[in-house]
Z-matrix of the N, CA and C atoms (Angstrom, degrees):
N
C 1 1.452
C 2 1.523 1 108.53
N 3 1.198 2 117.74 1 137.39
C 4 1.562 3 116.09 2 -160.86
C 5 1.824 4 75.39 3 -109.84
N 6 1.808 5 89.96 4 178.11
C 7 1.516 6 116.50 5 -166.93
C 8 1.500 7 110.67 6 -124.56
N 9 0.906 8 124.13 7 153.10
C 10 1.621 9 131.96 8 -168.25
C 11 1.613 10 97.83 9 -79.00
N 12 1.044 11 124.22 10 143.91
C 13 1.399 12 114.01 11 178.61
C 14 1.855 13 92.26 12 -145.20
N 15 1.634 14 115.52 13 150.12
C 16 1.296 15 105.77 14 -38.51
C 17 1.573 16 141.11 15 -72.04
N 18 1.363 17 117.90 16 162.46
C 19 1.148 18 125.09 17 -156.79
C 20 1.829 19 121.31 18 -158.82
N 21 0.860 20 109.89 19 154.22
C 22 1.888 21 106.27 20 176.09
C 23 1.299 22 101.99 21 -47.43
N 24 1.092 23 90.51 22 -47.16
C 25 1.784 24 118.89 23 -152.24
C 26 1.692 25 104.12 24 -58.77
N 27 1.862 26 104.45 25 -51.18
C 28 1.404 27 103.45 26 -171.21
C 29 1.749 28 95.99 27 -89.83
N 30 1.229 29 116.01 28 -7.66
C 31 1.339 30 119.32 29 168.82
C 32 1.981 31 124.11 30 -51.48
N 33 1.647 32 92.57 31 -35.26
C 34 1.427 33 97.96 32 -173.28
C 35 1.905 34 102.89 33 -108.91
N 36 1.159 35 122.10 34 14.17
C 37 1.444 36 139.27 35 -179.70
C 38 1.251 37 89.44 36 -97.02
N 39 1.550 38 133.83 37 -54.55
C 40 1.774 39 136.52 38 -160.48
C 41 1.753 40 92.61 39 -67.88
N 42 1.175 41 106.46 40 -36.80
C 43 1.735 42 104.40 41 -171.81
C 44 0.967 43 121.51 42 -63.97
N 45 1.543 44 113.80 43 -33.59
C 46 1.050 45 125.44 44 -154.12
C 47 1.873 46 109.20 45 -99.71
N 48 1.393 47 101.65 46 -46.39
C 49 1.703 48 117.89 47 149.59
C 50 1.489 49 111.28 48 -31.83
N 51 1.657 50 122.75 49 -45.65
C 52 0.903 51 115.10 50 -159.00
C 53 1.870 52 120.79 51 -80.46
N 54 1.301 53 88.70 52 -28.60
C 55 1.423 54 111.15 53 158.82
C 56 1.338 55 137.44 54 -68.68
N 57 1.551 56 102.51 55 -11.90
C 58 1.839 57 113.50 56 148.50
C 59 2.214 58 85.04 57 113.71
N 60 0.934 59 117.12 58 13.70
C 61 1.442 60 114.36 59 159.38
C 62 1.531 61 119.49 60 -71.18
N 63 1.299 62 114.72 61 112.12
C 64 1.306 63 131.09 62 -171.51
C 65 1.842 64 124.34 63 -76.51
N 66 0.927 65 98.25 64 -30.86
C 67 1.128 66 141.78 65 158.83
C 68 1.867 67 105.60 66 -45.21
N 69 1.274 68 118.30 67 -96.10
C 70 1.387 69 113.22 68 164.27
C 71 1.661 70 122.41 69 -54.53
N 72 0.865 71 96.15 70 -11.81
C 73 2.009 72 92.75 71 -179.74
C 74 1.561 73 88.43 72 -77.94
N 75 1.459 74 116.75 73 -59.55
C 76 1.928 75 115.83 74 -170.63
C 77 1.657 76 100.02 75 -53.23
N 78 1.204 77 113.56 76 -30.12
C 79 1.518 78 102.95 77 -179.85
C 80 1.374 79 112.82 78 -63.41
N 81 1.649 80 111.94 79 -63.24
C 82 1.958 81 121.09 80 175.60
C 83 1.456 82 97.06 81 -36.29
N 84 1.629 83 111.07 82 -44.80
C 85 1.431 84 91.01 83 -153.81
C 86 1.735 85 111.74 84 -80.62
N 87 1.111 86 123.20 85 -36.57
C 88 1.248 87 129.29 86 164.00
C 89 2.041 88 121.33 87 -33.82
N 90 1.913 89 102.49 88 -37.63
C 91 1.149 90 120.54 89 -155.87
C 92 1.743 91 93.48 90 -88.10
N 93 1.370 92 112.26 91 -16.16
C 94 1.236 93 121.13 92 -150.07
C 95 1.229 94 108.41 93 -123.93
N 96 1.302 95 129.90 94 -24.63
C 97 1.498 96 136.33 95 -164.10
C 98 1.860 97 109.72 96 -66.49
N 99 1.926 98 96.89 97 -51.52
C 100 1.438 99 92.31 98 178.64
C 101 1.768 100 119.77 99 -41.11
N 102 1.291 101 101.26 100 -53.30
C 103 1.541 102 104.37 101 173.40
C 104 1.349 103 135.74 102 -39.44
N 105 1.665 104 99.44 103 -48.33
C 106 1.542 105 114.63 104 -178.15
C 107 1.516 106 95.12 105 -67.35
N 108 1.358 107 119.69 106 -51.49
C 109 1.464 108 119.67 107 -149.59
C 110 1.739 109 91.72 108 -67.60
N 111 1.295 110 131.11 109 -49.73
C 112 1.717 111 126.55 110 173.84
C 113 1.061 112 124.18 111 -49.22
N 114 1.354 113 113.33 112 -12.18
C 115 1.668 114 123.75 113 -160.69
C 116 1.739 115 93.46 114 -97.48
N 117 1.258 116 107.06 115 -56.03
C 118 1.421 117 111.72 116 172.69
C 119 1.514 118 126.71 117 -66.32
N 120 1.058 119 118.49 118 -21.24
C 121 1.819 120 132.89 119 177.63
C 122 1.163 121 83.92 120 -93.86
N 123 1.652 122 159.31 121 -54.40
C 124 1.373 123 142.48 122 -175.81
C 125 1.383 124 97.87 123 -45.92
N 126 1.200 125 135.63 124 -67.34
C 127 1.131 126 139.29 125 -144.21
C 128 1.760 127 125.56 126 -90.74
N 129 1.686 128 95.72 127 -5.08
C 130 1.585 129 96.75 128 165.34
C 131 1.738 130 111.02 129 -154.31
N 132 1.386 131 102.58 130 4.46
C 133 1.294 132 109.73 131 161.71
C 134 1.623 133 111.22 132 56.94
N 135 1.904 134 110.28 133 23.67
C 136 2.014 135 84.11 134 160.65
C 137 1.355 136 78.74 135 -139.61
N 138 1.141 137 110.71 136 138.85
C 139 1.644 138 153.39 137 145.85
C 140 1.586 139 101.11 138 3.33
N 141 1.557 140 121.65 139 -70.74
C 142 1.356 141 146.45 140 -133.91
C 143 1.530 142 93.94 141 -91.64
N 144 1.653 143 89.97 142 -44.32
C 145 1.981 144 86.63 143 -175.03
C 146 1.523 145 126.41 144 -78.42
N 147 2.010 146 102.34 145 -23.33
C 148 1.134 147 105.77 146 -169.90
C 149 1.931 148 101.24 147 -77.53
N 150 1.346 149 101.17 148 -27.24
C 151 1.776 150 109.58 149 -172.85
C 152 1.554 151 92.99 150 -64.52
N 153 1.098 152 130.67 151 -48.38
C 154 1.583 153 138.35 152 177.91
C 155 1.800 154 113.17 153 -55.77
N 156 0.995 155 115.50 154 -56.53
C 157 1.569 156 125.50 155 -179.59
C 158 1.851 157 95.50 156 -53.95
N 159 1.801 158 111.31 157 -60.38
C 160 1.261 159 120.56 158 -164.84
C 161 1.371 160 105.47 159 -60.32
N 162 1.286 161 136.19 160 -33.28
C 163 1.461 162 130.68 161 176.63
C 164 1.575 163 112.64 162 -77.37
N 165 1.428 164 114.68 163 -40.90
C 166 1.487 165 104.49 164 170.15
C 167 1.410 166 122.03 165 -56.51
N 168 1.585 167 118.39 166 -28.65
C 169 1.356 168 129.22 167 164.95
C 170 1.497 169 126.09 168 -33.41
N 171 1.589 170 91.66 169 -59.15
C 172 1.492 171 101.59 170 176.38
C 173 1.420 172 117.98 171 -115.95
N 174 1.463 173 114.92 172 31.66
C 175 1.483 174 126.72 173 135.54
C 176 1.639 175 106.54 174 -73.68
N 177 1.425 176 116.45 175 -44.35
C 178 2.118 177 110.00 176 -168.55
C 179 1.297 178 85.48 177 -89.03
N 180 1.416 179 143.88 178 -28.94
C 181 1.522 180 125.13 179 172.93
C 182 1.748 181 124.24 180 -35.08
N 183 1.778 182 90.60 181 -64.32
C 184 1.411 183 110.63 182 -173.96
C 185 1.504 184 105.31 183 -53.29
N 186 1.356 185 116.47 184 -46.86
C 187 1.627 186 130.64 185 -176.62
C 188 1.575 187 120.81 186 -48.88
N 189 1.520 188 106.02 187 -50.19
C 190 1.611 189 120.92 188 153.24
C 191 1.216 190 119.71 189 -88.02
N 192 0.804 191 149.02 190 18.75
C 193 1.516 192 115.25 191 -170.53
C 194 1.416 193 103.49 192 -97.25
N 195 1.558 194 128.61 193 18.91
C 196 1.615 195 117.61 194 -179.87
C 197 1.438 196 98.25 195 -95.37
N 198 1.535 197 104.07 196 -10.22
C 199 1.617 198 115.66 197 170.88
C 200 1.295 199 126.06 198 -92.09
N 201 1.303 200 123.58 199 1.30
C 202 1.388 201 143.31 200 -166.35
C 203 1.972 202 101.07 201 -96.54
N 204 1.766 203 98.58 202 124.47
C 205 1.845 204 85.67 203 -169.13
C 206 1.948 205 77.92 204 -122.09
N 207 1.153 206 95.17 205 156.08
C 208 1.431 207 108.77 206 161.42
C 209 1.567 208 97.80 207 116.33
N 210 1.725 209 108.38 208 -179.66
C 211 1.303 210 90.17 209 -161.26
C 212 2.050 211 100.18 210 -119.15
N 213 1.465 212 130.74 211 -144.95
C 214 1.323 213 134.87 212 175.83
C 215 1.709 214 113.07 213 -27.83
N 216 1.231 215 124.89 214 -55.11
C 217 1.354 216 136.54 215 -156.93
C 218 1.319 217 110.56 216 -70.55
N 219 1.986 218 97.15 217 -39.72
C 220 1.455 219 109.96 218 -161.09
C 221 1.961 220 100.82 219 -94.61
N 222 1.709 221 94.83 220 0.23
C 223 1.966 222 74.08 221 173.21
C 224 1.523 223 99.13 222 -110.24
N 225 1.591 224 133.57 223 8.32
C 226 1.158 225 128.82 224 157.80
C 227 1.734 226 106.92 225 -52.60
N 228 1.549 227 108.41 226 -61.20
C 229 1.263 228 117.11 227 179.14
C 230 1.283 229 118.50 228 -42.43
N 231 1.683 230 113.53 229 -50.10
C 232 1.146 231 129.88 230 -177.29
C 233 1.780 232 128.96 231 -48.18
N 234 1.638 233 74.29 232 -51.43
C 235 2.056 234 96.41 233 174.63
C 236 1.463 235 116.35 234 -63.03
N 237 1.463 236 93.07 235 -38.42
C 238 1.633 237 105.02 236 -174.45
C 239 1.527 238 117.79 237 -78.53
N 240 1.413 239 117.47 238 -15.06
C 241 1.505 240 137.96 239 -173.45
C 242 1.715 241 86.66 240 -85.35
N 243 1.525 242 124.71 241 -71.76
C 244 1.541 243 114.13 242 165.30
C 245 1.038 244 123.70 243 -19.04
N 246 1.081 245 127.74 244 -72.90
C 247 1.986 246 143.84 245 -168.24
C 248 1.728 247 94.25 246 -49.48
N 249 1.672 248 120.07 247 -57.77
C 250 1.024 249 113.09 248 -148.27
C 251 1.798 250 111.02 249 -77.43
N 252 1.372 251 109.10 250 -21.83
C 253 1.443 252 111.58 251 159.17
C 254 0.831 253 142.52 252 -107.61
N 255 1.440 254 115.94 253 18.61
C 256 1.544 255 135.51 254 145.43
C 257 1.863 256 96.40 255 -71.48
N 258 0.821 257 111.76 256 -52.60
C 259 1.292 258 119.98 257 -163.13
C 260 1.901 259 98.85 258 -46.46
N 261 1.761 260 96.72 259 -72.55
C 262 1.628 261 102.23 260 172.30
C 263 1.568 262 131.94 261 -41.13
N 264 1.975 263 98.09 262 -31.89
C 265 1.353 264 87.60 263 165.62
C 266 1.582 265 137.29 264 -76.71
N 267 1.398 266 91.57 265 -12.66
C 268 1.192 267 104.11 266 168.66
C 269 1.271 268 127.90 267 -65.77
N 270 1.052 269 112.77 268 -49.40
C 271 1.574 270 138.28 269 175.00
C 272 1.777 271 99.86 270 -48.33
N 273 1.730 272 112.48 271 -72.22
C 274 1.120 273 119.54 272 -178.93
C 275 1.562 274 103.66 273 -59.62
N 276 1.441 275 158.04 274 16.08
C 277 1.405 276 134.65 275 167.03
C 278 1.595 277 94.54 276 -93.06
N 279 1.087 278 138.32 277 -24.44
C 280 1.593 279 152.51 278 158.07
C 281 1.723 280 90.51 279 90.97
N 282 1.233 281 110.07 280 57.13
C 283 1.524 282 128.63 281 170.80
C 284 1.497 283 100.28 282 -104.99
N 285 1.592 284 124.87 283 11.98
C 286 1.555 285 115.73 284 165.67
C 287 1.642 286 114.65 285 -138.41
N 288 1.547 287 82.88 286 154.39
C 289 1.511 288 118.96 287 177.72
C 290 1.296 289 107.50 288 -105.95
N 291 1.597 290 111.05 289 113.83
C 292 1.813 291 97.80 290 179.29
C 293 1.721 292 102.07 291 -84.43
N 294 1.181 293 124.17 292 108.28
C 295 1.032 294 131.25 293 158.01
C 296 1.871 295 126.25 294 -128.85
N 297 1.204 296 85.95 295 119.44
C 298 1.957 297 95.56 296 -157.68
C 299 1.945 298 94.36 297 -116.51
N 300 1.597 299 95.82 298 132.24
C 301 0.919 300 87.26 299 174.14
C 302 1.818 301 100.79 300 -92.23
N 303 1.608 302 133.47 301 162.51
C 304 1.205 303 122.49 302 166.14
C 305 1.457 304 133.37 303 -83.04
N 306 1.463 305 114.41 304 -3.10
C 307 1.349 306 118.78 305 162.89
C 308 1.619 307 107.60 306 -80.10
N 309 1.572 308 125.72 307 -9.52
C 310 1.302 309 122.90 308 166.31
C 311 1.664 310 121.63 309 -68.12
N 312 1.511 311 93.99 310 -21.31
C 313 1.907 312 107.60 311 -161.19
C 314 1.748 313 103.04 312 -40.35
N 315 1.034 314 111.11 313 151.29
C 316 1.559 315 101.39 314 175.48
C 317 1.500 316 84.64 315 -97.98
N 318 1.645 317 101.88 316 167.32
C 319 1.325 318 121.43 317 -171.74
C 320 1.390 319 129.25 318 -90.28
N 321 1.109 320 111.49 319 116.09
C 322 1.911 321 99.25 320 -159.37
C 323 1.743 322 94.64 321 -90.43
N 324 1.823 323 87.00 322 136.49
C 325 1.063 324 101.76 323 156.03
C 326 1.560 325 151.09 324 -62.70
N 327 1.400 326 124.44 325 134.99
C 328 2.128 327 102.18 326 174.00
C 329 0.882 328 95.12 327 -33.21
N 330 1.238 329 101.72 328 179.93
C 331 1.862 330 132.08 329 -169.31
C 332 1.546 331 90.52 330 176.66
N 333 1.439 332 116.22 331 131.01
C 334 1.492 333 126.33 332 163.29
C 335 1.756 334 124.13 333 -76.07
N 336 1.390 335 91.36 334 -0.13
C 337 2.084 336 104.79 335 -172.15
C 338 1.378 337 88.19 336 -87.80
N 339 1.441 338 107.26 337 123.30
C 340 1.859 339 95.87 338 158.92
C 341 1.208 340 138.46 339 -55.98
N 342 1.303 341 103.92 340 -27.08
C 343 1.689 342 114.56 341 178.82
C 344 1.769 343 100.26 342 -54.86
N 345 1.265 344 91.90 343 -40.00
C 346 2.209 345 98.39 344 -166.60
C 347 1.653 346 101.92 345 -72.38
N 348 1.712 347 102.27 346 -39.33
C 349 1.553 348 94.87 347 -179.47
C 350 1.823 349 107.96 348 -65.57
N 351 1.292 350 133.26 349 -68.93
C 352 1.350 351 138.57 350 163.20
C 353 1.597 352 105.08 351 -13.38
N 354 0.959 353 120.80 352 -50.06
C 355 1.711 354 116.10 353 -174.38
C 356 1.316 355 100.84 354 -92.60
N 357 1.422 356 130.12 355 -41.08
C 358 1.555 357 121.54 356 165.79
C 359 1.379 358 122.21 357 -39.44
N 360 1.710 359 117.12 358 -35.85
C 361 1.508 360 129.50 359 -156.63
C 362 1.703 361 92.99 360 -78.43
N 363 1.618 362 123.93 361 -22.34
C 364 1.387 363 123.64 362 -150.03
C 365 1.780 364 103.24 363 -91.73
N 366 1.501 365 109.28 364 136.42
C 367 1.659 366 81.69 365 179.95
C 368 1.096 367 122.26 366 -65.33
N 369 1.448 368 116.82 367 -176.95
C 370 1.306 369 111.73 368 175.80
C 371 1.633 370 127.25 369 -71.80
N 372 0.909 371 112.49 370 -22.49
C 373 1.673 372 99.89 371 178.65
C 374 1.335 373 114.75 372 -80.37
N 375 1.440 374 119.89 373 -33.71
C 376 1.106 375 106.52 374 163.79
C 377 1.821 376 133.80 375 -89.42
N 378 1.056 377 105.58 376 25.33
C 379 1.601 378 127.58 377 -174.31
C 380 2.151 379 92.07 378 -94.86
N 381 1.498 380 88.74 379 -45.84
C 382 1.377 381 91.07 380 -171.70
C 383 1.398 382 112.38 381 -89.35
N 384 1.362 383 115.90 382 1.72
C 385 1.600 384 108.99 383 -170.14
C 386 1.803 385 91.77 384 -108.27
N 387 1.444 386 107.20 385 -21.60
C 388 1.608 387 102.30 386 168.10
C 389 1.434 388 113.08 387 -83.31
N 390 1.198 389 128.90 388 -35.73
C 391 1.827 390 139.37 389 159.53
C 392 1.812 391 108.90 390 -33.28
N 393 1.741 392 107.25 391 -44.25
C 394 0.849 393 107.87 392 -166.39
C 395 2.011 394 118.07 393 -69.51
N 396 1.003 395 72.45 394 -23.70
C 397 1.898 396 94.90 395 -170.32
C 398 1.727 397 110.69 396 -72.28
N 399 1.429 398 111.92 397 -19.21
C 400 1.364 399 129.35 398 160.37
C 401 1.223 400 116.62 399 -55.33
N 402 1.612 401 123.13 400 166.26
C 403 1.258 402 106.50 401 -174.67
C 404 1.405 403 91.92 402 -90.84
N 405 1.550 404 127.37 403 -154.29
C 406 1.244 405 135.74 404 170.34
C 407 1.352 406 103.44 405 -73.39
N 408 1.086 407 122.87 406 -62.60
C 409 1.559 408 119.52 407 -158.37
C 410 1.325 409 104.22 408 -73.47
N 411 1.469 410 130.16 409 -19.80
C 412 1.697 411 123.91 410 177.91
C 413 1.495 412 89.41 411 -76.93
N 414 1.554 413 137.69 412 -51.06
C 415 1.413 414 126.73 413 166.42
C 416 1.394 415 108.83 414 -4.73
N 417 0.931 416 82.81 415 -98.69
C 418 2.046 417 123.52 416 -160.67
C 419 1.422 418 90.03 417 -26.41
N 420 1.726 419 122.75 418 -49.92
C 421 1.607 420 113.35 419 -161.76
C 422 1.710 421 99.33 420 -87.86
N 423 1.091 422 109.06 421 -29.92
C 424 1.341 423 87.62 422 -174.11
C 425 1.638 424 107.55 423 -71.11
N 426 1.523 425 130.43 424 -55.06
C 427 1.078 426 112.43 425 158.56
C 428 1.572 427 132.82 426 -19.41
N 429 1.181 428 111.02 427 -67.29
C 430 1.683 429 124.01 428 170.08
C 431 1.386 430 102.09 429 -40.35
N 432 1.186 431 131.46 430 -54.92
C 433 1.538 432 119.60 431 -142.50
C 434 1.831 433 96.57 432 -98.35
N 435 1.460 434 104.95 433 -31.08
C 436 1.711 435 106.62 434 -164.72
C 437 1.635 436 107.92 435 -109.00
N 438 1.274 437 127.05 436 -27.53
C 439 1.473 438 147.80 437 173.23
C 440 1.889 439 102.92 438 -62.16
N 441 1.615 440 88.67 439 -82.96
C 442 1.527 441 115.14 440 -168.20
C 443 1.630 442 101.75 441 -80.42
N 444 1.250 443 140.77 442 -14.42
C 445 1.588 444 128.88 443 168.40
C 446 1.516 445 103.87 444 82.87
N 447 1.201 446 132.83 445 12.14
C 448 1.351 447 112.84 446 -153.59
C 449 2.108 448 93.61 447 -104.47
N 450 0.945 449 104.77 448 171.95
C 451 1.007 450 125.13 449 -163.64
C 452 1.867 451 115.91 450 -69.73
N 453 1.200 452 134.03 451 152.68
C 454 1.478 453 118.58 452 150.81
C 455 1.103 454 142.04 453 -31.58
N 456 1.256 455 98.84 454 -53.82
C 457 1.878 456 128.08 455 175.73
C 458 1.659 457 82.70 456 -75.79
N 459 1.218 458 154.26 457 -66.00
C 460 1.116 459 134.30 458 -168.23
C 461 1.574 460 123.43 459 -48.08
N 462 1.130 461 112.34 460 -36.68
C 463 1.512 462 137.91 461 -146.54
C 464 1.860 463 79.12 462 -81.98
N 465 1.018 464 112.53 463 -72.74
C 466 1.403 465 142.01 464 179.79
C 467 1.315 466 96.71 465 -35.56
N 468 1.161 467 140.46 466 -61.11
C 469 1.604 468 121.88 467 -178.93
C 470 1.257 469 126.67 468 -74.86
N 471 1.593 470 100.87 469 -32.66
C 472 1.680 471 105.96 470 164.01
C 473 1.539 472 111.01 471 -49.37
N 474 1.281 473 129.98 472 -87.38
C 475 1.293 474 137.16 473 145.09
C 476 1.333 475 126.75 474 35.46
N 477 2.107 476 91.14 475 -81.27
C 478 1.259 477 91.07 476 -176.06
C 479 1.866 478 109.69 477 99.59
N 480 1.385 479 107.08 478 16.11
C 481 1.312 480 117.51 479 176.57
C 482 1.747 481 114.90 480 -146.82
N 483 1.197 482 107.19 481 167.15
C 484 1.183 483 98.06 482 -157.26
C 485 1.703 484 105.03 483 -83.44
N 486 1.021 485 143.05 484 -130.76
C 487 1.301 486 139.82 485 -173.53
C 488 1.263 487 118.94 486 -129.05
N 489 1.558 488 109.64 487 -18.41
C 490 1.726 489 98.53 488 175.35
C 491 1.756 490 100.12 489 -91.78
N 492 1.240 491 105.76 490 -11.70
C 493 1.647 492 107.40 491 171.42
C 494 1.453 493 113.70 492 -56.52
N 495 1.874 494 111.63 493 -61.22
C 496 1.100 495 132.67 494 176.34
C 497 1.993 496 103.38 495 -43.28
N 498 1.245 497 111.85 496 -31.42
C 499 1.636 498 104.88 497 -178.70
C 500 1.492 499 107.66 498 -95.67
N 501 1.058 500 127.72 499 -3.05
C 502 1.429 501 124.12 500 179.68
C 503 1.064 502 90.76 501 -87.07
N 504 1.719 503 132.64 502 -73.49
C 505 1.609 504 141.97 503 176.54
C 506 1.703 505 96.29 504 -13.72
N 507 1.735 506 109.04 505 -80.53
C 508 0.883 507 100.39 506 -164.84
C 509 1.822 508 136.68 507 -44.47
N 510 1.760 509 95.39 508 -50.28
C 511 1.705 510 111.00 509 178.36
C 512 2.254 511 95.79 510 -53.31
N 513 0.895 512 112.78 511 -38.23
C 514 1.663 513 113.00 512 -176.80
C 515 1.606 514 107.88 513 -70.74
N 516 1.314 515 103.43 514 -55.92
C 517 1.541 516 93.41 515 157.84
C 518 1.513 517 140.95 516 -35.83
N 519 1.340 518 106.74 517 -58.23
C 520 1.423 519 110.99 518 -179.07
C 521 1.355 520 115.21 519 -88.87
N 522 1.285 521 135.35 520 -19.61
C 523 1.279 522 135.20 521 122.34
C 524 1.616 523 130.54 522 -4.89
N 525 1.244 524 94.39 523 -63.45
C 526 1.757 525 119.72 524 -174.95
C 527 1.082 526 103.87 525 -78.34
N 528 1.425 527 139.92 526 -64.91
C 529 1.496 528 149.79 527 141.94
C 530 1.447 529 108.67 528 -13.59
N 531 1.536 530 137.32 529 -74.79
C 532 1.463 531 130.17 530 -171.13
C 533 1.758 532 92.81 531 -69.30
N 534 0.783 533 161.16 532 6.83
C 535 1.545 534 149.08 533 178.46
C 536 1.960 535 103.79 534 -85.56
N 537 1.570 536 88.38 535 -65.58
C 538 1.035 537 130.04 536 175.03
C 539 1.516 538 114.69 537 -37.97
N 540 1.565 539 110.96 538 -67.11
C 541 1.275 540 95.07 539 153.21
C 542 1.656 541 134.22 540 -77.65
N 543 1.297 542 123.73 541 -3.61
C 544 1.298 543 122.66 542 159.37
C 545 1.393 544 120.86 543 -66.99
N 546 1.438 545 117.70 544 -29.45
C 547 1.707 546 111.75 545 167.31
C 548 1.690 547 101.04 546 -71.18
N 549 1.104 548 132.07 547 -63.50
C 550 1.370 549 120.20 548 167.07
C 551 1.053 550 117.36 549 -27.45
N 552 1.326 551 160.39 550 0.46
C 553 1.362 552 139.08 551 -178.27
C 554 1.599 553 118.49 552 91.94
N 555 1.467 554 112.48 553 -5.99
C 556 1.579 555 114.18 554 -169.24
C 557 1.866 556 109.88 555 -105.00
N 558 0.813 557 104.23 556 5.00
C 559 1.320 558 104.37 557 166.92
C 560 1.842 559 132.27 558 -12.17
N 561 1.749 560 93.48 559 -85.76
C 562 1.041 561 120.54 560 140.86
C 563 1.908 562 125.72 561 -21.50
N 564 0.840 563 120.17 562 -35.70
C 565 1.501 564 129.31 563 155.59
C 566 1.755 565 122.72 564 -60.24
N 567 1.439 566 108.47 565 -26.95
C 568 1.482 567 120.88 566 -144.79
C 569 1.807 568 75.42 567 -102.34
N 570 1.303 569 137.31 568 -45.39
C 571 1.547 570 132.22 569 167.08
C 572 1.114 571 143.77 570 -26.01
């Protein structure tokens, strides 16, 4: 049975992880994996690589975490700060081909933000072939913020920037994104 994170609950699991209990780390990681593993399939769309990236994650997890301070909230950030530069290094060894098939797309969730519904309405291949045209770091937040639900202040620690950054990224993002799909033909969607 996994644990709500964050939570008291996964609050006294991080403590206890941190102290080299194996036991609560399989718990975080169980509580935590769905996330990591979406975060990484958002972001390169095959199965094999994101299951590969997500286990190296929590291979350098297990390795640090007696070095890891803060409590539930801050090892979401934490896990997700892993994934995302494993991910870049990956990217940067130039060992990839973005090739996605669109019956792979993961499935986006509602979202009550219009910006998320407007990009929700778009199919998927072309959601991702306009995503693609972003830089990386407008990626990452718009994913984070409209994909994954998570917060500013969330976005912002993953990141690694402060939060009015995280809202500039974002307002430039979706900016760049509605243009983007208006030269495409999708305009009309954005209404």
């Amino acid at each position: 049975m996994s644990v709500s994170i964050p939570s008291p609950e996964a609050d006294a699991l991080v403590a206890r992880a941190r102290t080299g209990d194996g036991d609560a780390f399989a718990e975080l990681f169980r509580s935590t994996l769905p996330l990591v593993f979406r975060n990484l399939y958002g972001r390169c769309g095959d199965t094999a690589l994101a299951e590969d990236l997500a286990s190296e994650t929590y291979i350098r997890a297990i390795r640090s975490i007696g070095r890891f301070e803060g409590v539930s909230r801050d090892f979401i950030a934490w896990i997700l700060r892993i994934a995302r530069n494993l991910f870049f290094d990956h990217v940067k060894s130039g060992r990839v081909r973005w090739e996605v098939v669109v019956d792979e797309m993961p499935v986006l969730r509602a979202n009550t933000d219009p910006a998320a519904d407007a990009m929700a309405a778009i199919e998927g291949g072309e959601l991702r072939e306009a995503l693609g045209k972003l830089t990386l770091e407008q990626q990452e937040v718009v994913y984070l913020r409209f994909l994954e639900g998570l917060s500013v202040a969330e976005v912002a620690e993953v990141v690694g920037r402060n939060e009015g950054a995280v809202k500039a990224l974002q307002f430039r993002a979706l900016r760049s994104l509605q243009r983007i799909l208006e030269e495409e033909g999708y305009g009309d969607a954005q209404e």
